[in-house]
C-alpha positions in Angstrom: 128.2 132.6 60.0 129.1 135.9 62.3 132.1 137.1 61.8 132.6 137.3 65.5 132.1 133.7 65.5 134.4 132.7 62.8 137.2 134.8 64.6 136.4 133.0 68.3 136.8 129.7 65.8 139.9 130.8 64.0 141.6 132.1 67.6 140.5 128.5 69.1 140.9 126.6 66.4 144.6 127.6 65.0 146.4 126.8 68.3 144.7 123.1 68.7 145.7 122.6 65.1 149.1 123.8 65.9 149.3 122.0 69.5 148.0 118.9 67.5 150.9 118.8 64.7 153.4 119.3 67.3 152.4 116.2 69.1 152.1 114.5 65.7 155.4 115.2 65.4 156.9 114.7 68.6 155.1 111.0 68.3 156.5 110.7 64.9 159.8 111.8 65.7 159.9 109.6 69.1 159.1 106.2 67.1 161.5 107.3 64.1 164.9 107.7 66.1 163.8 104.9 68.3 164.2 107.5 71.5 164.4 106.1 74.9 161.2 106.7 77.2 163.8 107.6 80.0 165.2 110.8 77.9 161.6 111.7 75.7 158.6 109.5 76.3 156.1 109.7 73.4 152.7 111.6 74.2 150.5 108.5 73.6 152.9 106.5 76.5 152.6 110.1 78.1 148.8 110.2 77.9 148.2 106.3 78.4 150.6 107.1 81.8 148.2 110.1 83.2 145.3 108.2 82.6 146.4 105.0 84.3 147.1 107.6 87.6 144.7 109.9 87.1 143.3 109.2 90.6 146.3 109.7 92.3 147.0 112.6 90.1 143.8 114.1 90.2 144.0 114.2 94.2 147.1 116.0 93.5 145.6 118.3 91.0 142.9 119.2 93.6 145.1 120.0 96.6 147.3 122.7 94.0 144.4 124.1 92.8 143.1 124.7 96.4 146.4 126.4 98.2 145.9 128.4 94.3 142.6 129.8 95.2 143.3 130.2 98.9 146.3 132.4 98.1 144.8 134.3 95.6 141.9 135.1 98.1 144.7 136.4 101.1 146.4 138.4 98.3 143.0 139.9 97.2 141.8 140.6 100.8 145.1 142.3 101.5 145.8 144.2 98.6 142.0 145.8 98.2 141.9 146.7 102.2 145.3 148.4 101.6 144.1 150.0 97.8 141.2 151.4 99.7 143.4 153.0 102.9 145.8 155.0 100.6 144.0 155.9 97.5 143.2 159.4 98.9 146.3 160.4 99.4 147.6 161.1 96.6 151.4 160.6 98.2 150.3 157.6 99.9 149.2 156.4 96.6 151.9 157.1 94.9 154.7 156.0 96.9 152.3 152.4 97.6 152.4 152.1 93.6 156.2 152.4 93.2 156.6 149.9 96.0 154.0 147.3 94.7 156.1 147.8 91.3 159.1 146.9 92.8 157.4 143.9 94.6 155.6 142.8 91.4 159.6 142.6 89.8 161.1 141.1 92.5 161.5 137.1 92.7 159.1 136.5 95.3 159.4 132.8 95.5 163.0 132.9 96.7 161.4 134.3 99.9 160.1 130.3 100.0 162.9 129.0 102.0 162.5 132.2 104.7 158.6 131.4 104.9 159.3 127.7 105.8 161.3 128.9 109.0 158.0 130.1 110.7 155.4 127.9 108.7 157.4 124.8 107.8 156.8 122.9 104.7 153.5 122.7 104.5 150.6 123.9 102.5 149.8 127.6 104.6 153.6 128.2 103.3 152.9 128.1 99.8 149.5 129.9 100.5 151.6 132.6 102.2 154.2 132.9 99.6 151.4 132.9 96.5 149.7 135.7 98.8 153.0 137.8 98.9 153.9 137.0 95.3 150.5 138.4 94.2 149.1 141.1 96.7 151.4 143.7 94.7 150.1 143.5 91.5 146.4 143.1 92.7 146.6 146.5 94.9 148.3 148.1 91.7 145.1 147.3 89.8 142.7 147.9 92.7 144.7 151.3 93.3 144.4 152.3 89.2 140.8 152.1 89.5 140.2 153.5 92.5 142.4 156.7 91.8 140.8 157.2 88.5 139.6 160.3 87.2 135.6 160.7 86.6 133.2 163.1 86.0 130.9 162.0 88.5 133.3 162.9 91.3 132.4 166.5 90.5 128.6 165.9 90.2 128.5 163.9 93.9 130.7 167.1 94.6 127.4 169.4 93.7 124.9 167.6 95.4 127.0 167.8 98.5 127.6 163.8 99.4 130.0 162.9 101.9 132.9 160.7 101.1 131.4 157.8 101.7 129.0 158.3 99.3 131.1 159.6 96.6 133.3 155.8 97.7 130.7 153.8 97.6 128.6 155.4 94.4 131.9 156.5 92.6 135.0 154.5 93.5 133.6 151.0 93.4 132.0 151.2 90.6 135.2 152.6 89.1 137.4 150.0 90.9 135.8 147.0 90.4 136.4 146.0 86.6 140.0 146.4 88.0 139.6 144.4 90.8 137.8 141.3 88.3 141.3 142.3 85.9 143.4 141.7 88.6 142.0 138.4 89.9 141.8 137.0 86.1 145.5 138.0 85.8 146.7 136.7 89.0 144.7 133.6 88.7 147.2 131.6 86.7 150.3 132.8 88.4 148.9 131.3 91.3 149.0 128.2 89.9 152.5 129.0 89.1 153.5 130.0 92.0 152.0 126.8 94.0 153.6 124.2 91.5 157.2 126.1 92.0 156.8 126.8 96.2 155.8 123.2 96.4 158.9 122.0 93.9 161.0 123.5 96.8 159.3 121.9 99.6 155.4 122.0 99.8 152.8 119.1 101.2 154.0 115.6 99.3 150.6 115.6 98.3 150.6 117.8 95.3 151.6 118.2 92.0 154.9 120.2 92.8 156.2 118.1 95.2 155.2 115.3 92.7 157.1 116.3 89.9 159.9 117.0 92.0 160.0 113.3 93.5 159.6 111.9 89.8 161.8 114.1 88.9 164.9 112.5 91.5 163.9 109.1 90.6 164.2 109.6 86.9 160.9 108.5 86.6 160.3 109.7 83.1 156.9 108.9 82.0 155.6 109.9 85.3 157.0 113.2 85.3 155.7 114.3 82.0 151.8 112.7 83.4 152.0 114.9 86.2 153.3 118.3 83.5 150.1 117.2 81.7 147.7 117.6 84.9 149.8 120.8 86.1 149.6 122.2 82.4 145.7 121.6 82.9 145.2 123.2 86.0 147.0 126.3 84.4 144.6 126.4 81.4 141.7 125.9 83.8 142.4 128.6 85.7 143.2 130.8 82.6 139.9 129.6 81.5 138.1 130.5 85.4 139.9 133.5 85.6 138.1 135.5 82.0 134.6 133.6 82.5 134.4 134.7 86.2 135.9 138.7 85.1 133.3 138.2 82.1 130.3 136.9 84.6 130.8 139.4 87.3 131.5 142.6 85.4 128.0 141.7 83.3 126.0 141.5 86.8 127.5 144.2 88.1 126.4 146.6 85.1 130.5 147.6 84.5 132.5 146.7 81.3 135.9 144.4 81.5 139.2 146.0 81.2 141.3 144.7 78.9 
């Protein structure tokens, strides 16, 4: 066997090992002290629970996923169009950097309740809010590659192209294993982002607003069914986020950051 192979085995394999002796335990433990499903359900009433409303859930899991993606896409849209103005301005790009580091720090989903005041609860507010969470640190990725040093800017230099030329033959190229870094690193904070701005008031509909209803009825077993599906749709887009960076920087000729 490769060794690649047996390390993609070992790297897969260790944490379901590890993931399945904790639930082995947690069972174990559960049935031992006799714990009350209201305080700590065990994972096969857990699992037994998401399947019974896996409908309901799945509907759920759908909507999140989709103000995700739709987020993720405003945030991209904005922060390449702004990447793209300031990257040849050196000041400009500068100064956009230090900003987007301060906005990738800050808190953004406390800006929630502000964003409700013009959009209401609904589900363009927690598209908005995952859009302003994540345009900063796509445009700081977007801006690294497009401000990169290369060789080839002197060669399109010699052969006298214009700037769009040198953009289009030279900066793209550059930019755009960035750009596919970016998404697959924003990816699953947008799933983040939607289950918390939705916690705090999105479309009853969805897996935030879900968990926090369960949550207020002390509805154990239902809560932890509707972690499971959000904990899925967080691996999932994990998972979406380094095949699509993996698919799109092979067909565009360019190698994957890291």
């Amino acid at each position: 066997m490769p060794a690649t192979v047996k390390e993609r085995l070992v790297s897969v394999g260790s944490p379901a090992v590890a993931l399945a002796v904790a639930f082995a335990l947690w069972e174990l433990a559960v049935k031992a002290f006799a714990v009350k499903p209201l305080f700590l359900p065990a994972p096969s009433g857990i699992a037994a629970q998401a399947w019974t409303n896996r409908s309901q859930l799945g509907g759920f899991f759908w909507l999140t996923g989709k103000e995700a993606i739709l987020g993720l896409l405003a945030a991209t849209a904005v922060a390449t169009f702004a990447a793209v103005l300031v990257h040849r301005s050196r000041t400009a790009a500068q100064l956009s950097a230090s900003i987007a580091g301060a906005g990738r720090a800050m808190p953004t989903v406390v800006l929630y309740p502000i964003v409700t005041v013009f959009l209401g609860t609904t589900s363009l507010a927690v598209q908005t809010i995952i859009a302003i969470a994540l345009a900063p640190l796509v445009f700081s990725y977007v801006l690294e590659g497009l401000t990169q040093k290369s060789d080839l800017d002197e060669l399109m230099h010699v052969v006298g192209a214009d700037r769009s030329q040198t953009f289009w033959k030279v900066r793209v190229p550059l930019a755009t294993p960035h750009l596919l870094t970016g998404i697959r690193t924003a990816l699953p904070l947008s799933v983040i982002t939607a289950i918390v701005g939705e916690y705090f008031g999105g479309s009853t509909s969805t897996l935030g607003a879900h968990i926090r209803l369960m949550a207020q009825q002390l509805h154990t077993i239902d809560l932890w069914a509707a972690i499971v599906f959000a904990c899925l749709l967080g691996v999932l887009a994990f998972v979406l986020g380094a095949l699509l960076e993996r698919t799109l920087a092979a067909r565009s000729g360019v190698p994957a950051t890291t």
